[in-house]
N, C-alpha and C positions, 0 to 999 in steps of 0.2 A: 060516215059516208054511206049512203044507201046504193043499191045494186039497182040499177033500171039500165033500161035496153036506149035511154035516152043520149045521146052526143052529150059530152060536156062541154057546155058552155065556154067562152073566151074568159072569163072573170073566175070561174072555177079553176081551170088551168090555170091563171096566173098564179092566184092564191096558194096552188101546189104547189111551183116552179118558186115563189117568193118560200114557203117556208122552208121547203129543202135547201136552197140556195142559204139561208140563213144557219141551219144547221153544219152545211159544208164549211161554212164559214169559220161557224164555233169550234167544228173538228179541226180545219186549217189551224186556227190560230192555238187553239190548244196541244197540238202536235209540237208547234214553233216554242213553243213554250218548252215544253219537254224535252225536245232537242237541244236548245238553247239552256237549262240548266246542265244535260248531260255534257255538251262541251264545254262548261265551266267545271264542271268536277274531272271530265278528265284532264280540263289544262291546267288545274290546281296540284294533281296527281304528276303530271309531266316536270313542273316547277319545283316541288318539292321536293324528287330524287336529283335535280337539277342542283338544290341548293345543297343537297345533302352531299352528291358528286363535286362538287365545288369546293366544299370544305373536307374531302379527304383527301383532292387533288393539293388542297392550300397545307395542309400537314404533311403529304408526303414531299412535298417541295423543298418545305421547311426540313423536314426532317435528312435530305440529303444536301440541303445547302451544307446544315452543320457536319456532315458526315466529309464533304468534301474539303470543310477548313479545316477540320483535323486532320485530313492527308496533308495536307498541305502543310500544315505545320510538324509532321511528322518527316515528309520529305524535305523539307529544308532540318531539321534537326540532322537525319542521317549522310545529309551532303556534307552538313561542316561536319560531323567526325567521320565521314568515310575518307573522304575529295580532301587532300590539302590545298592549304589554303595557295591563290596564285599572288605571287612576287612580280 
């Protein structure tokens, strides 16, 4: 692009207006882009300790169901030799 004290042309300016527009473009959709993998690595990240919380909830559940049927079988043992039996 030369320096003269000339107006620029209508066809000049377009030609600027077309390539920057082009470029904004490139930077939009590239941006989109970037954004769009970062919210798939953080929602992979979310899902993960998701799956991971899931299955310590699924073991501690488990692990007090059994805790509760051995009460259970323990207070029914001490009923029948505490508690005589009723007539």
């Amino acid at each position: 692009m030369s320096k003269t004290n000339e107006p620029a042309s209508e066809l000049f300016v377009k030609e600027i207006v077309e390539k920057t527009e082009g470029k904004l473009r490139q930077e939009i959709e590239n941006s989109k882009e970037e954004l769009g993998n970062e919210i798939k690595k953080g929602h992979n990240e979310v899902m993960k300790k998701l799956d991971e919380e899931q299955i310590t909830l699924s073991y501690r559940v488990s692990e007090h169901t059994d805790q509760l049927e051995n009460h259970e079988k323990r207070i029914k043992k001490i009923e029948e030799t505490a508690l005589p039996p009723s007539a």
